[in-house]
MARDOMAR-459720 format. One record per atom (N, C-alpha, C): x, y, z. Coordinates in steps of 0.02 Angstrom, whole numbers, padded with zeros to 5 digits, always signed. Layout:
<atoms>
XYZ/...
</atoms>
This chain:
<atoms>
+03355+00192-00439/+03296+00222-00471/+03238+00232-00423/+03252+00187-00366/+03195+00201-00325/+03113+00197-00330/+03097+00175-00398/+03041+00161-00413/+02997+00066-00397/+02934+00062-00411/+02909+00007-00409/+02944-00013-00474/+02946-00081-00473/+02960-00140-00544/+02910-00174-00544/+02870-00189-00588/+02816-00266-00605/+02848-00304-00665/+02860-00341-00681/+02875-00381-00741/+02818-00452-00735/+02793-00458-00809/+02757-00518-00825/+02788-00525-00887/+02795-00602-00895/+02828-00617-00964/+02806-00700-00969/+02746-00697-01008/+02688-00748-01027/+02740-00812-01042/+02714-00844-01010/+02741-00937-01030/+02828-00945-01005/+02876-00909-00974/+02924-00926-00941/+02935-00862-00894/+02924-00901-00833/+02927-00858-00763/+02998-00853-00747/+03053-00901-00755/+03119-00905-00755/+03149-00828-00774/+03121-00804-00852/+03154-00757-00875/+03134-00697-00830/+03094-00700-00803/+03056-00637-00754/+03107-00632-00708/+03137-00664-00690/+03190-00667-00633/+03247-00628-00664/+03259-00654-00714/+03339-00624-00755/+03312-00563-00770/+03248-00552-00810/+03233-00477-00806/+03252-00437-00746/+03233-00452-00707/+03249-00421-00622/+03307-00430-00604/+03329-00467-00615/+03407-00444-00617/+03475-00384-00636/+03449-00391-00708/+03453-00352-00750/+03451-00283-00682/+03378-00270-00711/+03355-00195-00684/+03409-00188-00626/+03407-00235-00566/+03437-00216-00522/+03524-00205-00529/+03546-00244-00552/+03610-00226-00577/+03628-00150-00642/+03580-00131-00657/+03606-00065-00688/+03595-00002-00623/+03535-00019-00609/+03523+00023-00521/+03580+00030-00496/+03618-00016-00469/+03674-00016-00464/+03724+00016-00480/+03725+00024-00567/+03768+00055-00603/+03760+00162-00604/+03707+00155-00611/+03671+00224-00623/+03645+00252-00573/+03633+00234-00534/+03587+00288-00451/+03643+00313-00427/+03633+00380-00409/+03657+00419-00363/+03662+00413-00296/+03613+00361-00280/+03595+00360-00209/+03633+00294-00189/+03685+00234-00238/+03701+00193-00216/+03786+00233-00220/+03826+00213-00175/+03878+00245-00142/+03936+00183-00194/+03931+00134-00230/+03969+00101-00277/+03952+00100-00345/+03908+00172-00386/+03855+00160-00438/+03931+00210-00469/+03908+00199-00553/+03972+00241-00587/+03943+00310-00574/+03869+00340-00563/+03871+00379-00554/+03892+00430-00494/+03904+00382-00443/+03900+00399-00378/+03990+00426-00391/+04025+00380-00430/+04106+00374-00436/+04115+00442-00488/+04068+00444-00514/+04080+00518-00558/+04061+00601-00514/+04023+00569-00478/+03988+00631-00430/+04077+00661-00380/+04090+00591-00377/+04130+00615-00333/+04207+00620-00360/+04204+00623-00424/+04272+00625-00455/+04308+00693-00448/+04276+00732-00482/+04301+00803-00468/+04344+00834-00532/+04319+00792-00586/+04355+00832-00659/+04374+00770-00656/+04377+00715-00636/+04421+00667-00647/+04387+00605-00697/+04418+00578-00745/+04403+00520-00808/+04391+00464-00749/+04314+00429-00759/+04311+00376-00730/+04271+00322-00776/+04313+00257-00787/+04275+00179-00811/+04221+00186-00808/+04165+00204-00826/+04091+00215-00829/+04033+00191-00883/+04056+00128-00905/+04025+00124-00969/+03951+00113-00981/+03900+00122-00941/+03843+00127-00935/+03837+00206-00947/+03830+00226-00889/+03829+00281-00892/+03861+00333-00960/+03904+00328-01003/+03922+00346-01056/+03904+00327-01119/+03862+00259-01102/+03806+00217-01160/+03770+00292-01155/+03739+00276-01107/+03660+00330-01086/+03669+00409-01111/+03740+00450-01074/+03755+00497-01078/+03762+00528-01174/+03786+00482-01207/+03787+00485-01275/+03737+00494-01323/+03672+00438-01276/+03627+00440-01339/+03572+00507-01306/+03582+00534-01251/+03544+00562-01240/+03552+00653-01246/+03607+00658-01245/+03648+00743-01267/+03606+00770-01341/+03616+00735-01388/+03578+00780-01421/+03497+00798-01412/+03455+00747-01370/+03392+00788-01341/+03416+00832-01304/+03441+00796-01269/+03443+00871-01211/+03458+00960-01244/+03513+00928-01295/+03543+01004-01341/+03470+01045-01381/+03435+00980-01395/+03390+01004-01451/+03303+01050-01388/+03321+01043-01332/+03281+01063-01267/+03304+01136-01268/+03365+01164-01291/+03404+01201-01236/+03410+01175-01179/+03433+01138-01168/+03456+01093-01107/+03412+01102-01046/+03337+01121-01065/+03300+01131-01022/+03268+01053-00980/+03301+01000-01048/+03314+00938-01005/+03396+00920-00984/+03390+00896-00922/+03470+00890-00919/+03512+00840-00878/+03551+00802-00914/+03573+00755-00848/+03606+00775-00782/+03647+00846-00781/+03699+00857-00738/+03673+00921-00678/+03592+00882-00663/+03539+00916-00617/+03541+00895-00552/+03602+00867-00508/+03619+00832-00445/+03594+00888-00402/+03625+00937-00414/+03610+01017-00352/+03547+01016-00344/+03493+01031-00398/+03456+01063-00412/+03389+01001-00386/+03417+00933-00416/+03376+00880-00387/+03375+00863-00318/+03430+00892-00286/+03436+00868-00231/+03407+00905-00175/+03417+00998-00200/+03380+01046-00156/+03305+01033-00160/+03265+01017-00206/+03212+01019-00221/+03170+00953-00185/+03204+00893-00198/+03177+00825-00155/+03189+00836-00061/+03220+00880-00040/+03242+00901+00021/+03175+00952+00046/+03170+01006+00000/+03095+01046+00017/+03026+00988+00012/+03035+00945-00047/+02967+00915-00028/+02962+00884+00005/+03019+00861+00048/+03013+00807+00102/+02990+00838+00159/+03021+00894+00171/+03017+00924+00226/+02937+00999+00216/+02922+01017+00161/+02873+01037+00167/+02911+01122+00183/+02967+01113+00152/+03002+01203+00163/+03013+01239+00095/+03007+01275+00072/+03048+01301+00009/+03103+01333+00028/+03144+01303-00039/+03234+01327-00041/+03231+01399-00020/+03284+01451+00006/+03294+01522-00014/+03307+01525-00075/+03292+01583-00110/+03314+01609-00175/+03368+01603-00171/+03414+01610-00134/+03508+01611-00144/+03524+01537-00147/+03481+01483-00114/+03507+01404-00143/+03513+01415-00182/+03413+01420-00214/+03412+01399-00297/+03451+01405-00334/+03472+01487-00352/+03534+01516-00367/+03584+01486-00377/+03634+01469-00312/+03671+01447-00321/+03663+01342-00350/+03607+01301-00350/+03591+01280-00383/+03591+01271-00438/+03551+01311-00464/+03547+01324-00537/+03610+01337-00562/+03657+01386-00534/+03721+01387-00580/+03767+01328-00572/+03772+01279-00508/+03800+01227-00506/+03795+01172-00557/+03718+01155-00577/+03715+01105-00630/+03716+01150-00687/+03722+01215-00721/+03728+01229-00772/+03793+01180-00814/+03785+01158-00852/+03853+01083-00864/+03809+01060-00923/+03844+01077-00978/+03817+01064-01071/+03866+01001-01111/+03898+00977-01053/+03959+00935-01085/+03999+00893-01045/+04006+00857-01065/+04051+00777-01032/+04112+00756-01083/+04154+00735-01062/+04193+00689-01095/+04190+00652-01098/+04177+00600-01165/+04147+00535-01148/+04206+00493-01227/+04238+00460-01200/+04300+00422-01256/+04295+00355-01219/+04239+00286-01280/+04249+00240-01241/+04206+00236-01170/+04229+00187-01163/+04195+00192-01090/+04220+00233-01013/+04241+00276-01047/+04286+00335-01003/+04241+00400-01016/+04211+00419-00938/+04174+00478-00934/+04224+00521-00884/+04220+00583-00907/+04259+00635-00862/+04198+00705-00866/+04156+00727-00811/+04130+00765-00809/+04180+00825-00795/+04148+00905-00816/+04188+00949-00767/+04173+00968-00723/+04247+00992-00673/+04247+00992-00600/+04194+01013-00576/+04173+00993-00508/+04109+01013-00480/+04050+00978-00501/+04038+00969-00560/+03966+00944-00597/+03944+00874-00558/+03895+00875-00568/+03853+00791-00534/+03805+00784-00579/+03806+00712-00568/+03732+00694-00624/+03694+00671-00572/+03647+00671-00604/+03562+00631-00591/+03515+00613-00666/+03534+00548-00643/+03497+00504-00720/+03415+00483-00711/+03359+00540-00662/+03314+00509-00653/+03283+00509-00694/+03285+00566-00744/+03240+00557-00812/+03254+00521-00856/+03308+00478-00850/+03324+00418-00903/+03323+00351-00880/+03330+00343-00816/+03363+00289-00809/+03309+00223-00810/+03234+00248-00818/+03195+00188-00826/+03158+00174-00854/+03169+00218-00929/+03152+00207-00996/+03218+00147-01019/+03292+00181-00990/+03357+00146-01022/+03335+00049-00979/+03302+00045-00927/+03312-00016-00893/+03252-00051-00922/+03200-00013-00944/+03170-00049-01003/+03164-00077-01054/+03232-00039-01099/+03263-00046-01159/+03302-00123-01128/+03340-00131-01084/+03369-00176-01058/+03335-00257-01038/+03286-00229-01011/+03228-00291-00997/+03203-00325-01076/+03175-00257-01128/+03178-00292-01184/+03235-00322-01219/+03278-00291-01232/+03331-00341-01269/+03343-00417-01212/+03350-00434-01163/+03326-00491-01136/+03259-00521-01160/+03209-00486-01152/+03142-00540-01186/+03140-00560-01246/+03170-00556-01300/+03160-00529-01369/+03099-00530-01401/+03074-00579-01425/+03034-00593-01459/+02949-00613-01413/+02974-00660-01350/+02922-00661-01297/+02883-00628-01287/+02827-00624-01254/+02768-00580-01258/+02776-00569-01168/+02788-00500-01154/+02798-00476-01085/+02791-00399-01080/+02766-00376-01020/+02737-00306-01006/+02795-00313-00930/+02845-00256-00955/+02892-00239-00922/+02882-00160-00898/+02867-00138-00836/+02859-00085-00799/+02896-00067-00749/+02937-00009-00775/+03005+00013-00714/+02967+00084-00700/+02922+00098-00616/+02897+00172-00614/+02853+00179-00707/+02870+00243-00721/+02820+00268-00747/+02844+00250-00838/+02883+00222-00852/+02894+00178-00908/+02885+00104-00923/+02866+00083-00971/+02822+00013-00981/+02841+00004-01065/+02881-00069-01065/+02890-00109-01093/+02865-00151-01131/+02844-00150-01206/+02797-00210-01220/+02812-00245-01262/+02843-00309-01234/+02871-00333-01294/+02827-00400-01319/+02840-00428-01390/+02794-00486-01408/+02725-00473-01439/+02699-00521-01444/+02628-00546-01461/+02594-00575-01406/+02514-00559-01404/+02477-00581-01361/+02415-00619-01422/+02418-00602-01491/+02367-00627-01526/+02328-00580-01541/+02322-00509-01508/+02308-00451-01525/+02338-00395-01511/+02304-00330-01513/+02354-00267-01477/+02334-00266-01406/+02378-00248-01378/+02399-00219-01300/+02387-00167-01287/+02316-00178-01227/+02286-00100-01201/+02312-00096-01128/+02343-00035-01145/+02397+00012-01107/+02339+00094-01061/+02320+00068-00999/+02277+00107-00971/+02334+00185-00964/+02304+00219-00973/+02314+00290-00948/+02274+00338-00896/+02334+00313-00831/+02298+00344-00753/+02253+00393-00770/+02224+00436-00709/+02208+00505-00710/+02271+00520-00654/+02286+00575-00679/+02355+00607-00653/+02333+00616-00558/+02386+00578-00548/+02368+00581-00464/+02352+00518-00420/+02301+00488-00466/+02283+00441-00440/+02289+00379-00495/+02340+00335-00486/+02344+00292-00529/+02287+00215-00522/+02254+00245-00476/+02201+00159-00476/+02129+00177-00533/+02123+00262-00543/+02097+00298-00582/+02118+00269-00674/+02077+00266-00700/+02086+00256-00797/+02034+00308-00834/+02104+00354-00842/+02065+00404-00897/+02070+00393-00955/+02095+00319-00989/+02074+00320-01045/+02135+00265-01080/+02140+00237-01111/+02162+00174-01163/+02200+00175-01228/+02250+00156-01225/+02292+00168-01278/+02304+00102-01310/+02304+00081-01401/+02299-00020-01395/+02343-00012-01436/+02392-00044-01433/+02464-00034-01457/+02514-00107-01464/+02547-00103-01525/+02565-00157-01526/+02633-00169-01491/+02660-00260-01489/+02718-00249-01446/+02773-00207-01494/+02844-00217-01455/+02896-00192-01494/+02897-00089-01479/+02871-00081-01434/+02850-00003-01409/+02846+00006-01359/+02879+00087-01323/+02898+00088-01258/+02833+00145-01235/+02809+00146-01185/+02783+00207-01164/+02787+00239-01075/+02809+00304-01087/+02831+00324-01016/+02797+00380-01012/+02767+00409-00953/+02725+00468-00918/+02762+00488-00869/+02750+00557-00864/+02792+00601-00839/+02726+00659-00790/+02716+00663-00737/+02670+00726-00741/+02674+00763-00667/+02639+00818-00650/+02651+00847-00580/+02651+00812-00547/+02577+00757-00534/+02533+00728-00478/+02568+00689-00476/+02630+00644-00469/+02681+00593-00443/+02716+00607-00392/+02741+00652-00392/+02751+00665-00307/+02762+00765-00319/+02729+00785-00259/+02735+00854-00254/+02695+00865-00188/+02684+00932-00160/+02690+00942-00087/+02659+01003-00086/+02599+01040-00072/+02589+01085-00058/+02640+01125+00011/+02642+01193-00001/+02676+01234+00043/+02627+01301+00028/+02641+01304+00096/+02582+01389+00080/+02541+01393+00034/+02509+01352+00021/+02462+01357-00009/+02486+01347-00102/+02518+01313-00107/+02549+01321-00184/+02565+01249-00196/+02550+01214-00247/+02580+01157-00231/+02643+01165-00295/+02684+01112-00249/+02761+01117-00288/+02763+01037-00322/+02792+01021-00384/+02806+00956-00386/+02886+00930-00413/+02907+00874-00424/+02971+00873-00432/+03004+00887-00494/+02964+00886-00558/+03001+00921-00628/+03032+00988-00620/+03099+00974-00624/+03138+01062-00601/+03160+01076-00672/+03143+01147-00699/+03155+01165-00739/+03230+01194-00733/+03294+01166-00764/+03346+01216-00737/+03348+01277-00785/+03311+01318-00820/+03303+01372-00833/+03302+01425-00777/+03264+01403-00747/+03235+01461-00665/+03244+01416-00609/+03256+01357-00616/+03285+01319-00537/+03219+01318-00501/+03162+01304-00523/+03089+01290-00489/+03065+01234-00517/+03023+01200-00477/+02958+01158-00525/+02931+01180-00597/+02936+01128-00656/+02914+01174-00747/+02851+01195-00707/+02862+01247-00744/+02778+01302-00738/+02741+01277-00813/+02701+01222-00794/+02657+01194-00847/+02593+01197-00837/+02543+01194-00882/+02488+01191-00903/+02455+01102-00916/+02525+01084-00925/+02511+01003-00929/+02508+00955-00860/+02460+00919-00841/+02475+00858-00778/+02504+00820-00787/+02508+00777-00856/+02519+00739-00885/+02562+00726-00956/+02583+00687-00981/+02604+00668-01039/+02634+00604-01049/+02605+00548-01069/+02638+00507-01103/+02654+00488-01176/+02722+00466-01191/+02758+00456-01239/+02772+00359-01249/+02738+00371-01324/+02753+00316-01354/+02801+00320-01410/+02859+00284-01405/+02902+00272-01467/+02948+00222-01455/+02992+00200-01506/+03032+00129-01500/+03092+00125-01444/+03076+00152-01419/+03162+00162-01382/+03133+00179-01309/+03149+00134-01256/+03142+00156-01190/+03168+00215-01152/+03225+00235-01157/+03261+00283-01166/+03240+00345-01174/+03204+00363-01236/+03214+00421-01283/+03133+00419-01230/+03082+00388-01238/+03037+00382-01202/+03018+00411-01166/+03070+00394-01091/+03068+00429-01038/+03098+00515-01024/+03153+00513-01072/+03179+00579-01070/+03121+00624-01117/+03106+00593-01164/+03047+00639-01197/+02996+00655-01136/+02959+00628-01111/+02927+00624-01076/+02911+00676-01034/+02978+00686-00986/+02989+00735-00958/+03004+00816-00999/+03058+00801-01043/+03058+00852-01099/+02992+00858-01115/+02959+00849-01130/+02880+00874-01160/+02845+00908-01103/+02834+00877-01035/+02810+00944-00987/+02841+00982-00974/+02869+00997-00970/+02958+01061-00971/+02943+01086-01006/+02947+01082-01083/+02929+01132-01143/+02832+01145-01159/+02817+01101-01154/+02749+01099-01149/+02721+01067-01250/+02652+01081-01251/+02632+01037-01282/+02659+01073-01346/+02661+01133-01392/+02683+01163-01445/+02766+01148-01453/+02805+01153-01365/+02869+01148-01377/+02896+01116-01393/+02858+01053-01374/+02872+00969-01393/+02852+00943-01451/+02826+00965-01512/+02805+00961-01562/+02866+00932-01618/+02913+00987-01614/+02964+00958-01651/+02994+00898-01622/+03014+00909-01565/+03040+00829-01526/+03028+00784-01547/+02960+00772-01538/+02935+00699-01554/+02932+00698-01620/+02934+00743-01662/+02938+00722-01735/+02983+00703-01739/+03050+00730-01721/+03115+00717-01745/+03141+00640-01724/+03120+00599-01676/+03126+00538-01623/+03070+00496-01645/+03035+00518-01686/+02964+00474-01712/+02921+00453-01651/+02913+00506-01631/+02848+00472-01550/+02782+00522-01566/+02739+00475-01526/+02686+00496-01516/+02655+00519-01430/+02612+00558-01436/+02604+00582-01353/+02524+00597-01328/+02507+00572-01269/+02436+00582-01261/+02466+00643-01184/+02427+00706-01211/+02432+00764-01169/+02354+00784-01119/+02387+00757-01029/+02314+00790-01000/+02352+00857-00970/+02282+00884-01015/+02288+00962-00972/+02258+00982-00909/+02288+01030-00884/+02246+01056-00796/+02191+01086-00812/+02155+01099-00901/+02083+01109-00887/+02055+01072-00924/+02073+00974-00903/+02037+00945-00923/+02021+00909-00997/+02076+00958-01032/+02075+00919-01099/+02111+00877-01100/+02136+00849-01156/+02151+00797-01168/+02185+00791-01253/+02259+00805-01269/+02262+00832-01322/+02323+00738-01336/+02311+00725-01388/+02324+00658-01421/+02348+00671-01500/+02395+00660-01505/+02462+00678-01572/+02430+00627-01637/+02434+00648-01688/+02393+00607-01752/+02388+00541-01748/+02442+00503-01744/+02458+00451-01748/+02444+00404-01698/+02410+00422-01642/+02379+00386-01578/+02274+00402-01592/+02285+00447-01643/+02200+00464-01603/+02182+00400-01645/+02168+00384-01657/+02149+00311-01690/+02148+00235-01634/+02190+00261-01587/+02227+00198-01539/+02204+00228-01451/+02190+00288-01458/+02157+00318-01413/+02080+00324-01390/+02077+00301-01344/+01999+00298-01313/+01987+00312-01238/+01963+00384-01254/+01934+00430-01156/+01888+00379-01140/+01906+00362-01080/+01858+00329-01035/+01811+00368-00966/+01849+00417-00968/+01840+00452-00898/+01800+00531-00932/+01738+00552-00911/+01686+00598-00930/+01710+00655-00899/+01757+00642-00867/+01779+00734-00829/+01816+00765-00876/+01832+00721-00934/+01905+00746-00976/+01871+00734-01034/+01906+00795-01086/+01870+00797-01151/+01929+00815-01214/+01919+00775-01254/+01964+00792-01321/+01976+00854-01357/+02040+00871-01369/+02048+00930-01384/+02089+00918-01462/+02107+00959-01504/+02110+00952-01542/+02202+00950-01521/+02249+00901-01566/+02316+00902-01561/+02339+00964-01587/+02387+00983-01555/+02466+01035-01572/+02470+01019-01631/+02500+01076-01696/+02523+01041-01756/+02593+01040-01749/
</atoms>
């Protein structure tokens, strides 16, 4: 996953350890980038059924978002993730004939999944970055259960327990996370994950690029949004919403989160600040550059 981890889990430091465990052992299971991960064994199967039962947990519950996106969210984005983290490293843009051929490489709407037996088709690769640390959250909680602990894998956060009141959950300003544009107080038993340009991206000629690839057009989503975080019960659904919601944007994502029961605080690039019914109550701007806008219906 490649991200930071923090875990705190009030009154037994022991379990903080097994939490971290945890995380690191599904890392294991799911990164692309580890050369013994099931995904890495599926990347390189080639049409072939492989023992994968993580990865086919994940792959299951997450197909019908993706379907209900037009698969404009998608797990089987290896090409497309991979050309794109290569330009921002290096500060080049792809040719149009990568992308291209990109884009048609992860085009892939389907897996075989019987059991803990995944068989992608030939050619296809996954990349689980938009799930995999909402799912290691979900994981950290069912370890804490009832305990009172703030579990943070990257840009998804964990809250499980009682503290004696609600739990205020800062919301960066996009870019700069030592920045608080504003407060969300939320009780435990709820996941929330942010998704937005300003996390990593790279100006080039004058344009800046960031890493949400839309595989519609094989570019960075062309959004209006910096930001979006998603609150709802499921770590998981969380993080893939998350991303699904700047991809489609704030009207597109409307049905989504109804259908998954989440709620979403939306910063826009001019400064508003659009917050879904069921949060404006739990929502509080702290930051005067940004101003409330009225929610999407």
């Amino acid at each position: 996953m490649d991200t930071a981890v923090n875990i705190t889990v009030y009154g037994d430091g022991d379990l903080a350890g097994e939490v971290l465990r945890e995380i690191t052992s599904l890392e294991n299971d799911i990164s692309w980038s580890v050369a013994s991960s099931e995904v890495s064994a599926l990347n390189a199967a080639d049409g072939k059924a492989v023992d994968a039962p993580v990865t086919a947990d994940i792959l299951t519950r997450i197909m019908p978002l993706c379907e209900a996106t037009d698969w404009r969210l998608s797990p089987f984005m290896r090409p497309l993730c991979a050309l794109w983290s290569d330009a921002l490293e290096s500060g080049t843009l792809p040719e149009s004939g990568s992308i291209s051929d990109a884009v048609r490489q992860s085009d892939c709407r389907s897996a075989d999944i019987v059991g803990s037996s995944v068989r992608l088709p030939s050619g296809k690769q996954l990349d689980l970055g938009a799930f995999g640390k909402g799912y290691a959250c979900d994981k950290a909680a069912a370890l804490v259960g009832d305990r009172a602990a703030v579990i943070a894998v990257g840009g998804s956060v964990a809250l499980c327990g009682s503290i004696g009141r609600d739990w205020s959950v800062a919301i960066a300003v996009p870019g700069d996370t030592s920045s608080q544009l504003g407060t969300l107080s939320l009780t435990g038993g709820c996941f929330i994950s942010t998704s937005g340009s300003r996390e990593r991206y790279t100006d080039i000629d004058g344009k800046s690029y960031h890493h949400i690839i839309d595989p519609a057009t094989g570019y960075p989503a062309d959004s209006d949004i910096l930001s979006v975080t998603v609150v709802c019960d499921n770590g998981l659904i969380s993080d893939a919403l998350a991303t699904a919601a700047f991809i489609v944007g704030v009207h597109g994502s409307s049905e989504l989160l109804s259908t998954y029961n989440a709620d979403a605080v939306f910063v826009m690039q001019d400064g508003g600040v659009i917050v879904t019914d069921r949060l404006k109550g739990r929502f509080k701007l702290t930051d005067s550059r940004y101003h409330l806008n009225e929610a999407a219906s």
